[in-house]
C-alpha positions in Angstrom: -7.1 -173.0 127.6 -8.7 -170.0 125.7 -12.2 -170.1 125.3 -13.6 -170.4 121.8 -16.8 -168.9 121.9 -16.3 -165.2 121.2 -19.8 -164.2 120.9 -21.2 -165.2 124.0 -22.9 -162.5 125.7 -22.1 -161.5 129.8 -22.0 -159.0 132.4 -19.6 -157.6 135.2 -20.9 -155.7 137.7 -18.1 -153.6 139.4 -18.1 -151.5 142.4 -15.8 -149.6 144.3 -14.1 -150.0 147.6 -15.0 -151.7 150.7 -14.2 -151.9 154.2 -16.1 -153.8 157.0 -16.9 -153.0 160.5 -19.8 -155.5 160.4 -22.7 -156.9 158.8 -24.3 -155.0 156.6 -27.5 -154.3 156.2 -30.0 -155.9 153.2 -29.9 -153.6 150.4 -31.6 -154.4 147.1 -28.7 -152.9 145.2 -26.7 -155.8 146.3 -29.0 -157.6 143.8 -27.0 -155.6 141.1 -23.8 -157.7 142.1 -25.9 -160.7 142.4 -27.8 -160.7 138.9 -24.1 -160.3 136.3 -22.4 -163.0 135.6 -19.6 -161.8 137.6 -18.7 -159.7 140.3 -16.0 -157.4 141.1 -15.2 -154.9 144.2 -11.6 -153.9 145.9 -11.6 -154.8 149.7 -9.5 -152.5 151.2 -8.5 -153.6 154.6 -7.3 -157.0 155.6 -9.9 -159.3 157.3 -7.7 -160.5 160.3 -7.1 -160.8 163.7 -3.0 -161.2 163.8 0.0 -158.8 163.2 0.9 -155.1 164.6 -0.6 -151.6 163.0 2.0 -149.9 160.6 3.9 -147.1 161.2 1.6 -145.0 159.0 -0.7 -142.5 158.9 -3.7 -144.4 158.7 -4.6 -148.7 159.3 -7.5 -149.9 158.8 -8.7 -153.9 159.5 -11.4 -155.9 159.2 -12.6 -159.1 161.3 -12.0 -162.0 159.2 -15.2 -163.9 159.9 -16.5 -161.2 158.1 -15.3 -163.1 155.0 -18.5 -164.5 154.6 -20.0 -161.1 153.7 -18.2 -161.0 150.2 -19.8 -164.2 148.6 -22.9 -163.4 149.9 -23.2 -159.9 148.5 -22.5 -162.0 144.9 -18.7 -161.2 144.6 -16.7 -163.5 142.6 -13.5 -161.5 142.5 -11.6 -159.4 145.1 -8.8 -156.9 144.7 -6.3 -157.2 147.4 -3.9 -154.5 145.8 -3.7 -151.4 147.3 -2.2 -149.8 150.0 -3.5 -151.2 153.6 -2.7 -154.5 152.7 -0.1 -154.7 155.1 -1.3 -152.3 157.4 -1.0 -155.6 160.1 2.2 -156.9 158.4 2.4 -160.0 156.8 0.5 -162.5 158.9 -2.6 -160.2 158.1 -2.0 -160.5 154.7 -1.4 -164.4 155.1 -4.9 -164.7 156.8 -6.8 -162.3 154.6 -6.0 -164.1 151.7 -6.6 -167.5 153.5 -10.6 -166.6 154.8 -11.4 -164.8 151.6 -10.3 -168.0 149.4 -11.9 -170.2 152.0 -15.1 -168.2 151.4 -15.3 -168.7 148.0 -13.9 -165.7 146.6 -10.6 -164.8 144.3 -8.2 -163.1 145.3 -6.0 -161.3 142.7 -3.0 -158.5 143.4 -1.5 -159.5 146.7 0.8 -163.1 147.1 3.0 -164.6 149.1 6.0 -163.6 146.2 5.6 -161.0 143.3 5.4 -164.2 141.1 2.3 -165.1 142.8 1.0 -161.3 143.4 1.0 -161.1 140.1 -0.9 -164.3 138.9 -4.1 -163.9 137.3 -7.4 -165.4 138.7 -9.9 -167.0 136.0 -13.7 -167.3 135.8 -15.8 -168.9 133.2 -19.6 -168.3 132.5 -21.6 -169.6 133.0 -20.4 -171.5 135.7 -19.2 -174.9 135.4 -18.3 -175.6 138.6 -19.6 -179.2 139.9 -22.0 -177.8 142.6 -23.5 -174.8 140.0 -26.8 -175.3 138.2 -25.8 -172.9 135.4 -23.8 -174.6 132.5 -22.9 -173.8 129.4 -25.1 -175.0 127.0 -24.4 -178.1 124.5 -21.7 -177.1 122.6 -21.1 -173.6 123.5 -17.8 -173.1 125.3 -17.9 -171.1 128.6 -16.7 -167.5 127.8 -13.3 -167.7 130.2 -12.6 -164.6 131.7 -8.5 -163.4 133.6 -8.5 -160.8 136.2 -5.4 -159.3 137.3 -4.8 -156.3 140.2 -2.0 -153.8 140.8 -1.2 -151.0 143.0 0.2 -147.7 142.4 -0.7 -146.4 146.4 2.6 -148.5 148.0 3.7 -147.5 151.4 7.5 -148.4 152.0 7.6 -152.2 151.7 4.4 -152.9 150.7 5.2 -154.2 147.1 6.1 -157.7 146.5 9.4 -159.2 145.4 10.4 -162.4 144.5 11.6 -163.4 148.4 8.9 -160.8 149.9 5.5 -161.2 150.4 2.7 -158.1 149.3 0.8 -156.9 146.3 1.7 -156.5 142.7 3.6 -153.5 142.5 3.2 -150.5 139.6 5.3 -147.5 141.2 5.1 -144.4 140.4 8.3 -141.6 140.3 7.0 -138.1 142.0 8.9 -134.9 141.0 8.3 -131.8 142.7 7.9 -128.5 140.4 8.5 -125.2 142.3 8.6 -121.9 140.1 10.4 -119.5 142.3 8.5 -116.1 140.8 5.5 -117.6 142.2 6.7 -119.0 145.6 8.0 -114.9 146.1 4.5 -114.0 144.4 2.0 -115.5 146.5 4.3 -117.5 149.5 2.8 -121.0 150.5 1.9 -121.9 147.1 1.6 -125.4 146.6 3.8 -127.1 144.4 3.3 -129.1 141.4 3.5 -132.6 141.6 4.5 -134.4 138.3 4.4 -138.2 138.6 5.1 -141.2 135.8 5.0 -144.9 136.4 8.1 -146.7 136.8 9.1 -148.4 133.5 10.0 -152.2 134.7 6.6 -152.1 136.8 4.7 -151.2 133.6 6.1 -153.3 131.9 6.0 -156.7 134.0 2.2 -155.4 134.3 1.9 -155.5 130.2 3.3 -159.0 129.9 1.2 -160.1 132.8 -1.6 -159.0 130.7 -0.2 -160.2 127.7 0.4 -163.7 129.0 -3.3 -163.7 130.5 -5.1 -163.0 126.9 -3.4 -166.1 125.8 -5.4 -168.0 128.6 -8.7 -166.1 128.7 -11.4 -164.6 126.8 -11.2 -161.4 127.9 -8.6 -159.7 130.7 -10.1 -157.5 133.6 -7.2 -155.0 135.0 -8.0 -153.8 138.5 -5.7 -150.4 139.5 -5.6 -148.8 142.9 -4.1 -145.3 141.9 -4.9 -141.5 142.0 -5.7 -138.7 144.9 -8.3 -138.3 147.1 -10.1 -134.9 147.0 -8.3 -133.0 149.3 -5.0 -134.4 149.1 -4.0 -132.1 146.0 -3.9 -129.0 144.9 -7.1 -128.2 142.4 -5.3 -126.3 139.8 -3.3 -130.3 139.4 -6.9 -131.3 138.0 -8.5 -134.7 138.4 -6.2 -137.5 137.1 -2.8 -137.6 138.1 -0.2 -137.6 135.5 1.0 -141.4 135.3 -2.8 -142.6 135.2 -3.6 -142.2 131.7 -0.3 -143.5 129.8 -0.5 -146.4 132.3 -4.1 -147.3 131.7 -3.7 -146.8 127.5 -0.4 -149.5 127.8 -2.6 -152.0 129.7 -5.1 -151.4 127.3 -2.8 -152.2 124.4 -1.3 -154.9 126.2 -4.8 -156.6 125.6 -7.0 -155.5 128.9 -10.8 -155.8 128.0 -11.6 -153.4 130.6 -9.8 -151.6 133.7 -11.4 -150.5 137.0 -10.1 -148.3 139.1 -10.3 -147.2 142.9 -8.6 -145.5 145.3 -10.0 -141.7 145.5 -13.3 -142.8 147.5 -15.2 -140.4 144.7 -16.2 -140.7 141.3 -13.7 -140.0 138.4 -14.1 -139.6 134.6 -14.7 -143.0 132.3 -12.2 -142.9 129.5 -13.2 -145.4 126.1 -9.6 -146.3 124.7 -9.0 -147.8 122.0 -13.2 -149.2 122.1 -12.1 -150.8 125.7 -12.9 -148.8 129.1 -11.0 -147.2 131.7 -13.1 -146.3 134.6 -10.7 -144.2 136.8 -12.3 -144.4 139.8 -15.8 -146.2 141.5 -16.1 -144.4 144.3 -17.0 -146.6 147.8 -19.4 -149.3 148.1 -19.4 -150.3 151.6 -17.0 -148.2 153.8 -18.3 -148.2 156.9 -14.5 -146.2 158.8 -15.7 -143.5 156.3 -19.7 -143.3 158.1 -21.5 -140.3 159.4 -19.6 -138.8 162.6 -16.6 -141.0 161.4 -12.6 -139.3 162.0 -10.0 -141.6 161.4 -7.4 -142.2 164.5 -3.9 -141.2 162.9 -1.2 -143.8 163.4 1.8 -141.4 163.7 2.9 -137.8 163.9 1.8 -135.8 160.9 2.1 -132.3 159.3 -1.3 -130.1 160.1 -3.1 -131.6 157.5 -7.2 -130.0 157.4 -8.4 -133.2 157.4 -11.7 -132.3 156.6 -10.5 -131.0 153.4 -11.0 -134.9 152.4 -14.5 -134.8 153.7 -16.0 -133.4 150.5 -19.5 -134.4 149.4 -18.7 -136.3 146.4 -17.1 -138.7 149.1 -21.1 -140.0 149.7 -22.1 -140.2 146.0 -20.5 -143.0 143.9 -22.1 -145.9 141.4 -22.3 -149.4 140.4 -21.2 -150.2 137.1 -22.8 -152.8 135.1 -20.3 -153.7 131.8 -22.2 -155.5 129.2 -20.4 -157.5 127.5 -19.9 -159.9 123.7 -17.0 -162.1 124.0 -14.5 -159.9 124.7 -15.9 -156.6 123.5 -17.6 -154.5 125.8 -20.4 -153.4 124.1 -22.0 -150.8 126.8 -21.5 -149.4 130.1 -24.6 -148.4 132.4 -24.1 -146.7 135.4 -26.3 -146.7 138.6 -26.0 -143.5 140.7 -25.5 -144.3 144.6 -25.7 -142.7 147.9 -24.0 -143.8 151.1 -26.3 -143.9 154.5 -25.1 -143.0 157.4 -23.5 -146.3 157.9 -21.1 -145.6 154.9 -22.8 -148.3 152.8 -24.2 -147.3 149.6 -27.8 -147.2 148.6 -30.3 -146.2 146.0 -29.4 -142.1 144.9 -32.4 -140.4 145.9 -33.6 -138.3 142.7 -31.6 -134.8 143.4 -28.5 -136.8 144.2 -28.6 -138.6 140.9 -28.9 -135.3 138.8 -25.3 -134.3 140.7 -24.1 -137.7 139.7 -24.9 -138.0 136.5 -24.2 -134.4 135.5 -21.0 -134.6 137.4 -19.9 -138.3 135.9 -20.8 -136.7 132.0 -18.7 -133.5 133.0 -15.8 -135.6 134.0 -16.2 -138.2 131.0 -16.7 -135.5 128.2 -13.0 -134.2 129.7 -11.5 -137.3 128.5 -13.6 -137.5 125.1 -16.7 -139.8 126.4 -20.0 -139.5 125.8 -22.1 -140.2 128.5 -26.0 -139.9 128.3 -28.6 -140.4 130.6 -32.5 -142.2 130.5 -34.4 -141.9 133.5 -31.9 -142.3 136.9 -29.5 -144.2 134.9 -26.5 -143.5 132.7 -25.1 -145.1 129.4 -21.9 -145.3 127.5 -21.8 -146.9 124.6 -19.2 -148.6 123.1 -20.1 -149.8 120.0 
């Protein structure tokens, strides 16, 4: 049932993607994800020890007794959408879901049907769970909060289906612009790459949203989407074409907030409609992407530089803390990170949040946000 008491103040603290190789180290900024009310990161490699690598370019896998490291680093929900879900094929995704639920954590984007890839997760705060020690107070309904997750990023058979097991699916149609003046011009031009979400995908997205504000306080949409640096041509700029109109339809189908990941680097934060679209977080803990790190390619590919993917920005990201009033985010502060040389993030050091910051208003103010800084920290105000 809905929650009823609108006013109640909480906070989400939201980072981007992780993938474990092993424990990692204590970090104090853990205590970020520790302190909110809630939790929120995308784990992007299945935690198992059974199926086959895909026939793709990259896999990637994690051990699944290191399952335990997600409730203990404060998460309350996961994103399992994205696209190395099934980089071990179905059994992986069977036993990732299994040992992160076991743990103690939601799981939300990835099912055993489309049905169930698509069901929301809740959470209510504070807690009311028989073994917490933080209830609501004497007549104050917990604030009840839905999360859902979807993918864009869908290797061939990767999306679920009502008889197939995977994650929730929001495809994306990719038309290739040549201008032929140009190609004879300047030969070995790149093309331009126009791209719009399919229309049933965004749509069974809305009404999943839809049906979850009927249940919840506020809705939390998790998106894997975008490109990597590196993997398109600059003059295509930042976004890609089908991330805006997808993110302002989830919006007006009643998301609170939407959190974005995919890229590995920081993107722009969009305020739509008073609601916030963080593009992209960046990593959190990515320890395949450490110092010294090159990824073993799973099959033949074109003569791709790949270390036109290793840009800087790839080691600078943030933890975002959403402050919220019922379901009104009121303000969004953003804590500048660097990764070590493990791939885990930590503290910015003070020349390394000036880039961040500057870099995070610069991309903002492109998509009509204000973002302004006080001491090493950033603010966007909603309200």
């Amino acid at each position: 049932m809905k929650g009823t008491h609108a006013s109640r103040a909480w906070t989400l603290a939201a980072a981007g993607d992780i993938m474990l190789e092993h424990l990692p180290a204590a970090n104090p900024l853990h205590d970020l994800l520790r302190r909110a009310d809630f939790a929120f990161a995308n784990v992007e490699a299945p935690l198992s020890d059974r199926g086959h690598p895909a026939d793709k370019l990259i896999v990637l896998r994690s051990a699944p007794s290191l399952a335990s490291v997600l409730p203990n680093l404060g998460l309350s929900v996961v994103s399992f959408a994205h696209n190395h879900a099934l980089d071990f094929g179905i059994p992986a995704l069977e036993q990732t879901l299994e040992v992160v639920r076991a743990a103690g954590v939601r799981v939300v984007g990835a099912g055993a049907t489309l049905d169930e890839a698509l069901r929301p997760a809740f959470t209510e705060c504070p807690s009311v769970e028989p073994s917490s020690i933080r209830r609501a107070p004497s007549g104050h309904p917990p604030v009840r909060v839905a999360w859902l997750g979807f993918a864009s990023t869908l290797p061939t058979g990767s999306a679920a289906a009502p008889g197939r097991p995977g994650v929730a699916p929001l495809r994306v149609r990719v038309r290739i612009e040549a201008d032929a003046s140009v190609a004879e011009e300047q030969p070995g031009t790149s093309p331009y790459v126009s791209t719009e979400v399919v229309a049933e995908d965004l749509d069974r997205a809305a009404a999943a949203v839809r049906a979850a504000t009927r249940e919840s306080d506020a809705v939390i949409v998790s998106v894997h989407w975008g490109v990597p640096p590196g993997w398109a041509a600059p003059f295509q700029g930042i976004l890609a074409d089908y991330q805006q109109p997808a993110a302002h339809a989830l919006i007006e189908a009643g998301a609170a907030a939407i959190l974005g990941h995919h890229p590995h680097c920081l993107h722009g934060v969009e305020v739509y409609r008073g609601r916030p679209i963080l593009y992209s977080m960046g990593n959190f803990l990515f320890h395949a992407m450490g110092e010294g790190r090159r990824f073993e390619l799973g099959r033949p590919a074109p003569p791709y530089r790949m270390e036109a993917v290793s840009t800087p920005e790839l080691a600078e990201s943030a933890v975002f803390v959403l402050e919220f009033d019922g379901a009104s985010c009121r303000r969004l502060v953003v804590h500048p990170t660097a990764s070590d040389p493990a791939g885990e993030q930590c503290a910015a050091a003070p020349e390394q949040v000036f880039r961040i910051l500057a870099r995070m208003r610069a991309m903002s103010a492109a998509l009509g946000t204000e973002l302004r800084t006080a001491g090493e920290t950033g603010y966007i105000d909603l309200t």
